[in-house]
C-alpha positions in Angstrom: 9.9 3.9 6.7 8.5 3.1 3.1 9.9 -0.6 3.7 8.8 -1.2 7.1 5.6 -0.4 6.6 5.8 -2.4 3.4 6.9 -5.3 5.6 4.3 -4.7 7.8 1.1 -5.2 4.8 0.3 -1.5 4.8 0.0 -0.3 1.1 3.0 2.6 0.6 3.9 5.0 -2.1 5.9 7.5 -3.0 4.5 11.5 -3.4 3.4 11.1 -7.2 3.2 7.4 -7.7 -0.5 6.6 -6.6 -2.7 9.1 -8.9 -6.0 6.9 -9.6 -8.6 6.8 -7.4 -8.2 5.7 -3.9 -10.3 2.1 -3.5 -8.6 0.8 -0.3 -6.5 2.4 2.3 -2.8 3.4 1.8 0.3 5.7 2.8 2.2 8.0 1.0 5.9 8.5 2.7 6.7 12.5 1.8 10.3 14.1 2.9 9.5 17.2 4.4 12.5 18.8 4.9 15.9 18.9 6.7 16.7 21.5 9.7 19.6 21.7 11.5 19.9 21.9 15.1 22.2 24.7 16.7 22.7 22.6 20.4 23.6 20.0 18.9 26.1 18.2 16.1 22.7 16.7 14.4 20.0 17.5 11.5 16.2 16.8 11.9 14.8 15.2 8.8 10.9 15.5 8.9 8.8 13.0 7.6 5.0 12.8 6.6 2.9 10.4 6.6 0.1 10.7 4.5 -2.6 8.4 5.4 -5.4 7.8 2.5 -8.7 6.0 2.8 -11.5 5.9 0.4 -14.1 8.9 0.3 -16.9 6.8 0.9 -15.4 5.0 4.0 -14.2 8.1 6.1 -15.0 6.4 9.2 -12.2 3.9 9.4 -9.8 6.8 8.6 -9.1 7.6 12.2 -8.4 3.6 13.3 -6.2 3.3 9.5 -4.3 6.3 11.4 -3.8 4.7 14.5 -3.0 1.5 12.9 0.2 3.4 10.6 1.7 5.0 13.8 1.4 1.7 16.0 3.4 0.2 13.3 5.7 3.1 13.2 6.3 2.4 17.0 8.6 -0.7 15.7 10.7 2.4 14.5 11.5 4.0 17.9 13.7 5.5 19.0 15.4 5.6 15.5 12.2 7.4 14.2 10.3 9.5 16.4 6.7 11.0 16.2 6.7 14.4 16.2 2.4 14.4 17.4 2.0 16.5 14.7 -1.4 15.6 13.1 -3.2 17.5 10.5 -7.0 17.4 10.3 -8.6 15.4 7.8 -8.7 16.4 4.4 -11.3 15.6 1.4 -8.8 14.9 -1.6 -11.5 15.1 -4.5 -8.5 14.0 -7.2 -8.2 10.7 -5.9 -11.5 10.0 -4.0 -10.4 10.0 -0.6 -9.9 11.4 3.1 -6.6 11.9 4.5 -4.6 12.7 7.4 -0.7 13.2 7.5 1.1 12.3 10.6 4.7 14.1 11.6 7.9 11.6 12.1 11.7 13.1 12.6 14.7 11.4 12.4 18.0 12.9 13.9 20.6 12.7 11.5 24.8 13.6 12.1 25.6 16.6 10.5 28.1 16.4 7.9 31.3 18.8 8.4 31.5 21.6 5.8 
C-alpha cells in the first residue's frame, strides 16, 4: 500500500514518522490488526488509512479522501475496502483534519 501510493505522488508515512505540522496533504498507512476467519483457511489483515490535510484547508479533505481510495482501486481485488470511514477529526498536534479509511487484505493462514 505505502509503495503504490508512493508511486502514485500521494505523500505516505509510516504511524510515528510525520510529527511536524501538517502543511500539504498526506497518508499515514497504520496496521490495524490481524483476525482470523473460522469458514475459511485465511486471515484478514486490516489496514488504515489515515488521510491528513492541513487545518486551515479542511475543505479539500473530503476530495484528498476520494482521491487516496481511487488510487487504492489499482489495488483490487488484492486489497479490498472495507467502507469503513471515520468522521473527520481535528488533530491539534500536527495542524490538521483527518479521516481514516478501512482496507483488508486476506492472507493464508499459516499451519500451527
Amino acid at each position: 500500500i505505502y509503495n503504490h501510493l508512493k508511486n502514485n505522488n500521494i505523500d505516505v508515512y509510516s504511524p510515528g514518522q510525520k510529527t511536524d505540522e501538517c502543511t500539504k496533504p498526506y497518508v499515514v498507512v497504520k496496521d490495524s490488526g490481524l483476525s482470523g476467519l473460522s469458514e475459511i483457511s485465511s486471515n484478514q489483515q486490516l489496514y488504515d488509512l489515515m488521510c491528513y490535510v492541513p487545518e486551515k484547508k479542511y475543505s479539500i479533505l473530503e476530495e484528498f479522501v476520494n482521491t487516496v481510495k481511487e488510487c487504492m482501486d489499482g489495488l483490487f481485488p488484492m486489497i479490498r475496502p472495507t467502507h469503513f470511514q471515520t468522521p473527520s477529526y481535528h488533530d491539534t498536534t500536527v495542524k490538521a483534519h483527518m479521516i481514516s479509511v478501512q482496507y483488508l487484505n486476506y492472507q493464508k493462514k499459516e499451519r500451527s
